[in-house]
N, C-alpha and C positions, 0 to 999 in steps of 0.2 A: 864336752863343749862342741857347737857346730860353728860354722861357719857365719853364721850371724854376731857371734861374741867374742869378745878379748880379756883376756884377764890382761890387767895393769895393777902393778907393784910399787908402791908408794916409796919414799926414800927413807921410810919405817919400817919398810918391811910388811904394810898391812897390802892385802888382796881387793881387788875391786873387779867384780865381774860385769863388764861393760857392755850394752847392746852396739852393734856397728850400725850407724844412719846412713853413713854415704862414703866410698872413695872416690877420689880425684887426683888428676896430675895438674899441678900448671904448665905453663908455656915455658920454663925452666927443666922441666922434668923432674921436679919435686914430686915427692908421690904424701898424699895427707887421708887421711884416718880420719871422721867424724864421728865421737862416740857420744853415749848418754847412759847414766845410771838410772834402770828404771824403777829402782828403788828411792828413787829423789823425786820429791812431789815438786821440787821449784820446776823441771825439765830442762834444768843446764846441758849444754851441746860442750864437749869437750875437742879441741883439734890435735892433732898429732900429727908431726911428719915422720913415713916410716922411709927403711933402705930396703934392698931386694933381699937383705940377710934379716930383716924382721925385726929391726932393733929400733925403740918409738922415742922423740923425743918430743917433750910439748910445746907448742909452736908459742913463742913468745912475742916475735919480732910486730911491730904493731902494722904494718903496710901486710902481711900475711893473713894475721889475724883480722884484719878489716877485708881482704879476700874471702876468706874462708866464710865470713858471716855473706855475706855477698852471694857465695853460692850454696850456701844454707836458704837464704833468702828465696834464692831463684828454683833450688829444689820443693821449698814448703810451699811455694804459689804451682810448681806446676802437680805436686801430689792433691791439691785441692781440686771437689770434686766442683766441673763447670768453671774452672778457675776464679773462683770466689772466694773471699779472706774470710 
């Protein structure tokens, strides 16, 4: 495994080998995880907050989650080339 991926563990016990898209902090000092399965042809963005001891939990709360798409948002316009959608 490098550095681009994360394995996450389902609450079955099954394995998901996840690509990393983006980290970030907020202005809280929360630290989140943006992942995606590139085996899922929909391109679901998964978020995570992790801690400094690397333990993920999935970000539920819905004012985070409408952050996180937020700067999802603001990452996918500025990776576009000439900043074009």
């Amino acid at each position: 495994m490098d550095n681009t991926q994360l394995t996450i563990i389902d609450e079955n016990g099954n394995e998901y080998v996840m690509q990393i898209l983006l980290t970030f902090d907020d202005d809280k000092n929360n630290h989140f995880v943006l992942v995606y399965d590139p085996e899922d042809e929909e391109g679901n963005v998964y978020a995570y907050l992790y801690d400094d001891e690397g333990n993920l939990n999935e970000v539920e709360d819905p004012d985070m989650v409408e952050m996180c798409a937020e700067v999802l948002s603001a990452f996918e316009e500025e990776e576009e080339p000439d900043g074009k959608a």
